[in-house]
C-alpha positions in Angstrom: 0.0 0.0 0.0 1.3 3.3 -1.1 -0.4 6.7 0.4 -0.5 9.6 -1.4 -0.7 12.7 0.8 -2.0 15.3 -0.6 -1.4 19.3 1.5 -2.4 22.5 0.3 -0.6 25.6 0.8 -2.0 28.8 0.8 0.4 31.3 2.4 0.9 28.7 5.5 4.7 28.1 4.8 5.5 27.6 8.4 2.7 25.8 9.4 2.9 23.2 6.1 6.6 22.6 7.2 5.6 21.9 10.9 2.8 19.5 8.9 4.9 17.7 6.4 8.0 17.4 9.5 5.6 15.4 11.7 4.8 13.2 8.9 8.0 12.4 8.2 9.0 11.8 12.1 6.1 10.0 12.7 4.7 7.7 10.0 6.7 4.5 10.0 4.2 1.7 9.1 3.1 2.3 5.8 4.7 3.5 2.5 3.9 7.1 1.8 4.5 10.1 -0.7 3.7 13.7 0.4 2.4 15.9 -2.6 2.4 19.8 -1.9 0.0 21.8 -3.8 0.9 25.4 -3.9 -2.0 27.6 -4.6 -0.8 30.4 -6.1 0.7 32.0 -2.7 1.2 35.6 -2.7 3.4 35.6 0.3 5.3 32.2 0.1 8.3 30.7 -2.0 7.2 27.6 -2.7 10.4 26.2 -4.0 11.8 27.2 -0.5 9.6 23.9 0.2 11.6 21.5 -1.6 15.2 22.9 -0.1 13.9 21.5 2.9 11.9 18.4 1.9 13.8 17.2 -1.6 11.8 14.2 -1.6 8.4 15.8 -1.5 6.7 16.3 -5.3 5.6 19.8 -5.8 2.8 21.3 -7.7 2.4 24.9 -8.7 -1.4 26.0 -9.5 -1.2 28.8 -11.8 -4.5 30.1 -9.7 -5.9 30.1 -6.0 -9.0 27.9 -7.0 -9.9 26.7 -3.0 -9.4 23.4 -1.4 -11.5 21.3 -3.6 -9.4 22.0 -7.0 -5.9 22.1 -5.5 -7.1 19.0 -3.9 -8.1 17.5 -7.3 -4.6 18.7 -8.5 -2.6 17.2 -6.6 -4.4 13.7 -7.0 -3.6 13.7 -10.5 -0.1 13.4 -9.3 -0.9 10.8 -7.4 0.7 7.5 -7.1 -0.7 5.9 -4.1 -3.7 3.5 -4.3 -5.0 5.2 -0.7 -5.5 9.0 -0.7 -5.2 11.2 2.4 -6.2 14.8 2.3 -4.5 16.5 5.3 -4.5 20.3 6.0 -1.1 22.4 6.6 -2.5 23.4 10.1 -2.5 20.3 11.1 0.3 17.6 12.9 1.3 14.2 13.9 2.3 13.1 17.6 2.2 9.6 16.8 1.4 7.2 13.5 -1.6 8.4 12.9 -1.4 7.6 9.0 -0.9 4.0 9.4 -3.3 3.5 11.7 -6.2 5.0 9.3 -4.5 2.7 6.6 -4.4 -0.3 8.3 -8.3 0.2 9.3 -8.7 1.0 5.6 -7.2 -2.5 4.8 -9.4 -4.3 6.9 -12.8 -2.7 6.1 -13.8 -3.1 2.4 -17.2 -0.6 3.0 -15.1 2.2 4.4 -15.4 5.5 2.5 -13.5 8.4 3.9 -12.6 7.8 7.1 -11.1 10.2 9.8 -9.1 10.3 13.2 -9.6 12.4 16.3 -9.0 16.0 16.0 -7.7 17.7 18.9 -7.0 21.6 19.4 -3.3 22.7 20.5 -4.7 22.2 24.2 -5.6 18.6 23.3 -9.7 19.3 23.2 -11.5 17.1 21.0 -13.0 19.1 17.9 -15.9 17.4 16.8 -15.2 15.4 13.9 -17.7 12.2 13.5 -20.7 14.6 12.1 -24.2 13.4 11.3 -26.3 14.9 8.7 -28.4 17.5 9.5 -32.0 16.5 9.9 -35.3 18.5 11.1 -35.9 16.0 14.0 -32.1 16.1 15.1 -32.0 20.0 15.0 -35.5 20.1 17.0 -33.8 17.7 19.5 -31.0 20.4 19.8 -33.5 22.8 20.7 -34.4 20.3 23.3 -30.8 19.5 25.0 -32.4 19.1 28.5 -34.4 15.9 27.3 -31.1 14.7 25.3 -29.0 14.8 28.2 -31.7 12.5 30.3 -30.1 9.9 27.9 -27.6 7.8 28.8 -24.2 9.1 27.2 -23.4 5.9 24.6 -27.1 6.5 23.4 -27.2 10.6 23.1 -23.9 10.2 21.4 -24.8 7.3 19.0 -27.6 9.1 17.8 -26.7 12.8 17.5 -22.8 12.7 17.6 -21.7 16.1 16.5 -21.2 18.5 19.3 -23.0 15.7 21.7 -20.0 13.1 21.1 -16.6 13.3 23.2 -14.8 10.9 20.6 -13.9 8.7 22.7 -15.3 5.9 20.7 -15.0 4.4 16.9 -18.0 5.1 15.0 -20.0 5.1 11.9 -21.1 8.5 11.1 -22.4 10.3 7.7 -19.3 12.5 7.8 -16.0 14.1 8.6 -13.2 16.5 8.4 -11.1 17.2 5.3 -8.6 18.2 7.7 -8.0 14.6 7.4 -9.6 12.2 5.2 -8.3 9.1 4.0 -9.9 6.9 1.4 -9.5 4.3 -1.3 -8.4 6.5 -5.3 -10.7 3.9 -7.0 -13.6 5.8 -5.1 -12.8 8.3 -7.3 -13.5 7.1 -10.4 -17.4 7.1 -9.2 -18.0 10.1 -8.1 -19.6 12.5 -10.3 -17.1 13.7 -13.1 -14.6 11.2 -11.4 -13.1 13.5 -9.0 -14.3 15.3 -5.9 -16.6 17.7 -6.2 -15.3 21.5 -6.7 -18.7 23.7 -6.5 -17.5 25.0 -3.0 -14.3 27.1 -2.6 -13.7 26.6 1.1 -16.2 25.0 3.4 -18.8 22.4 3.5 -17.2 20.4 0.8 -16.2 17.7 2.9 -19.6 17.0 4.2 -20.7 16.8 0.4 -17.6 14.4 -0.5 -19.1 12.1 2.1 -22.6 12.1 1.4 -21.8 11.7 -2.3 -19.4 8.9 -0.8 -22.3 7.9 1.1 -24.8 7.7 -1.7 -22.3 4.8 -3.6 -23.1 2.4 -0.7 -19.4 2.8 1.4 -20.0 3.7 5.4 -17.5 6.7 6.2 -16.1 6.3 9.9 -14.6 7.6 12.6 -11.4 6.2 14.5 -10.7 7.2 18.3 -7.9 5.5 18.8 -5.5 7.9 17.2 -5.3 11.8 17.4 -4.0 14.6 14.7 -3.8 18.0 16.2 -5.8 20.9 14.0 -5.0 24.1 15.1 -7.9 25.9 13.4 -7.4 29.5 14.8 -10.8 30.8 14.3 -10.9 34.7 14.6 -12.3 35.6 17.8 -13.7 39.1 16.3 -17.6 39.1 16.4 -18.3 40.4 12.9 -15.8 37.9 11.6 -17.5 35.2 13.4 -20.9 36.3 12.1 -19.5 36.2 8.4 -18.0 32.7 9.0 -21.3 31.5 10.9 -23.4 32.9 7.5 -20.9 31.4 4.9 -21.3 28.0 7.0 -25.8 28.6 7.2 -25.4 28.9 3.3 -23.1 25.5 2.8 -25.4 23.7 4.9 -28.5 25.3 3.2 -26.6 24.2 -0.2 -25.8 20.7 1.6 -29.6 20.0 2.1 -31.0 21.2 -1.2 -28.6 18.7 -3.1 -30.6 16.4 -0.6 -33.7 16.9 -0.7 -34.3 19.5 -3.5 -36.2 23.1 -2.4 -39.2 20.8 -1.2 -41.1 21.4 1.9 -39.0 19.7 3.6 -36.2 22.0 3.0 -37.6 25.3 3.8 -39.3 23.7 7.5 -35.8 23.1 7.6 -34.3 26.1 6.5 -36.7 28.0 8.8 -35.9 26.1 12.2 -32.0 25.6 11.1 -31.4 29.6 10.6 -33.7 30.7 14.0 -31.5 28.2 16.1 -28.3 28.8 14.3 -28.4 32.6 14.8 -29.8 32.9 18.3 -27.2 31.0 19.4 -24.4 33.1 18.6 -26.1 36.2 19.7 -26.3 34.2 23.0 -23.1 33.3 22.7 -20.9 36.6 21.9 -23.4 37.9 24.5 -21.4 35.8 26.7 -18.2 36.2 25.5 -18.6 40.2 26.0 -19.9 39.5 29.5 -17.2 37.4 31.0 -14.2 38.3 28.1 -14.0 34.2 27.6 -14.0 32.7 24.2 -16.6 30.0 23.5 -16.1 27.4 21.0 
């Protein structure tokens, strides 16, 4: 087994080195290449990169087209029969990469499959995700009643935000951050490739439903960790603009689901009300006691 490792850099040149060191002092079980896609930094060198990693196989995109199409890029360079898509902000602290492998190996339905994602402090970001639903989203609005469940159970069903990660899982998706999975998929997704109609966010959750719809099971694994520093901005109209890009991936997200039906405007309607008061409650909060929620 050969993994191809796919990075995008975006004016991250630090960070991408920190990422593609850890892999290198870290991954010992399984064959690997790393394959850097460079797109089109303003601020970076990117043959700086290969001064200090020779072995790693570099790709210049003549444009910034987002994650998706550098992704796509650098999988046409690809010679590895397993994929991983890992983000520059991200690091190894053990061999993580095998490990995913090797539960790859053994599970012929996997999709994409992911690891634990901690924060530099070593909290757990959530990362097994379930599609969003109406009946899960009123059961949000209803946390008292979930929490009378017994953990395994309220995590099982809802994961997300209700899920500590402390146990391998099913799930409808995960983080690009990382995600491993099989290059044959490929060749049945629509167009053969993943799918490039978002720029930056949301895409991973379509790559696993459209994973999803094919028959494979995407999962979770909590018995390794990847760190993902993911500095969100802490400014509140920053916030807001992120919160509103995310709203519209997720509205997006749910019409390739379920069309503009009924369905999806009940949704729509008790999504954007729940979505929105809670981050006026929560930079309420934050302005109160000068603490940052997550």
């Amino acid at each position: 087994m050969l993994v191809s490792i796919i990075i995008i850099n975006y004016n991250t040149f630090d960070l991408t080195c920190n990422c593609m060191e850890s892999i290198i002092t870290y991954t010992h079980n399984v064959r690997y290449e790393i394959i850097l896609v460079d797109n089109a930094s303003t601020k970076d060198r990117p043959d700086e990169f290969i001064k200090r990693f020779p072995s790693v196989k570099l790709i210049k995109s003549s444009d910034n087209g987002g994650f998706a199409k550098g992704n796509n890029l650098g999988i046409q360079h690809a010679s590895g029969d397993v994929i991983l898509l890992l983000n520059s902000d991200t690091f190894l602290t053990e061999d993580s990469i095998s490990i995913a492998a090797q539960f790859l190996t053994k599970h012929s339905d996997a999709g994409a499959i992911s690891t634990k994602l901690t924060y530099l402090d070593g909290t757990y970001q959530s990362n097994a995700r379930r599609f969003r639903y109406i009946f899960n989203e009123c059961y949000d609005l209803l946390r008292p009643i979930l929490l009378l469940l017994p953990y395994r159970k309220r995590a099982t069903l809802m994961l997300n935000q209700y899920f500590k990660g402390d146990f391998n899982t099913d799930c409808d998706w995960v983080s690009g951050a990382f995600m491993m999975f099989r290059k044959s998929l490929l060749q049945q997704l629509p167009e053969g490739k993943l799918d490039e109609r978002f720029f930056m966010y949301g895409e991973d959750q379509l790559w696993c439903l459209q994973i999803q719809e094919l028959g494979y099971t995407n999962y979770y694994l909590s018995e390794t960790s990847v760190v993902h520093i993911s500095n969100a901005s802490t400014e509140p109209q920053k916030q807001l603009l992120l919160l509103k890009t995310m709203i519209g991936r997720e509205l997006e997200v749910m019409e390739y689901r379920k069309g503009k039906s009924l369905y999806y405007y009940t949704f729509k309607f008790i999504y954007m009300i729940k979505e929105m008061g809670r981050y006026y409650v929560k930079i309420s909060l934050q302005k109160m006691f000068n603490y940052r929620l997550r």
